[in-house]
C-alpha positions in Angstrom: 143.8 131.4 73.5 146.3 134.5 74.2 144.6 137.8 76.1 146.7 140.4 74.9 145.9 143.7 76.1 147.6 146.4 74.3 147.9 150.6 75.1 148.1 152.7 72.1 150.2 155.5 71.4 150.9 157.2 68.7 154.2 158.6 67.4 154.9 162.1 66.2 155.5 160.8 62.2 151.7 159.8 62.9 152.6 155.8 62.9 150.2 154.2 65.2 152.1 151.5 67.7 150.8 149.3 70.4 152.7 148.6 73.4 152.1 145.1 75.7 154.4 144.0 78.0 157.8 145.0 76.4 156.3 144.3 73.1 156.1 147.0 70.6 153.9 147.0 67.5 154.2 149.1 64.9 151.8 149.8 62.0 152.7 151.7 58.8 151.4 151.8 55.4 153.6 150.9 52.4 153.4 149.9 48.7 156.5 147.6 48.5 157.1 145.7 51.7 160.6 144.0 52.1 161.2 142.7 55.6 164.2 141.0 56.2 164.8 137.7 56.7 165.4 137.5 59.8 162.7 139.1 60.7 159.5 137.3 62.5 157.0 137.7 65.6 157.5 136.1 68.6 155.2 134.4 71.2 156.7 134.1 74.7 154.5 131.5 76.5 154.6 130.1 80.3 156.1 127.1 80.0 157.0 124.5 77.5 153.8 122.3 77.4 151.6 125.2 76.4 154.9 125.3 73.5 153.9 121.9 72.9 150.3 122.5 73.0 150.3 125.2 70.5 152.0 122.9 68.3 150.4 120.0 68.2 147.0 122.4 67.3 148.5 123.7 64.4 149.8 120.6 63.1 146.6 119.2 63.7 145.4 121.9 61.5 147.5 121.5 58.7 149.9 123.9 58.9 153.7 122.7 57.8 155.3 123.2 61.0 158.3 121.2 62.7 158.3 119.9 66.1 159.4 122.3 68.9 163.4 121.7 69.8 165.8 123.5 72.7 167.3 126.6 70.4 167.6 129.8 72.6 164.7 128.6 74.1 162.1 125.7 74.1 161.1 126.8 70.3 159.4 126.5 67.2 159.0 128.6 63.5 155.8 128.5 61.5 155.1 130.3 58.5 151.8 132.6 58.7 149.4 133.2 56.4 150.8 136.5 54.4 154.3 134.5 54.2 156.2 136.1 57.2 157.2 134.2 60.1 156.0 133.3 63.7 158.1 132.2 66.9 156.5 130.4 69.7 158.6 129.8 72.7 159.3 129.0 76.7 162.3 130.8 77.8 163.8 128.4 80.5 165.1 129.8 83.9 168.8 129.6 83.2 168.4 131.7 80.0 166.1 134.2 81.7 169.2 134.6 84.9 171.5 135.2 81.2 169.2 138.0 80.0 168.8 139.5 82.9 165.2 138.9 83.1 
């Protein structure tokens, strides 16, 4: 379980956005949507066995996913329902002291 709690604003083109904790959301209507393919939403958890945790639960429920593996981070991708794609990751200390964080 994730408790995400989210203030909205809304911009002066009238697209609604959510804002969390650095995160930004925003929320537009379109006909044709091309995202790129980089592009994906990413999870930031505490620490690497709630990484593993997450994992294991949507193996468990049958999504195609592979195992977590040191990237940029303790890491894994999965593809979401609606075809786009989801990070869920454990930043480690040293690369938080890299970033600045």
């Amino acid at each position: 379980m994730c408790d995400l709690k989210f203030n909205i604003w809304v911009h002066r083109d009238k697209r609604t956005y959510y804002y969390s904790n650095g995160a930004i959301i925003s929320l537009t209507k379109g006909r044709q949507v091309r995202y790129p393919g980089t592009f994906h939403i990413g999870f930031i958890l505490d620490n690497e066995k709630k990484v593993n945790e997450i994992y294991q639960r949507l193996k468990e429920n049958g999504f195609d996913v592979n195992p977590p593996q040191r990237l940029h981070a303790w890491t894994f991708y999965v593809k979401a329902p609606g075809g786009f794609k989801v990070e869920v990751l454990c930043r480690s200390k040293r690369v938080e002291e890299n970033m600045g964080s």
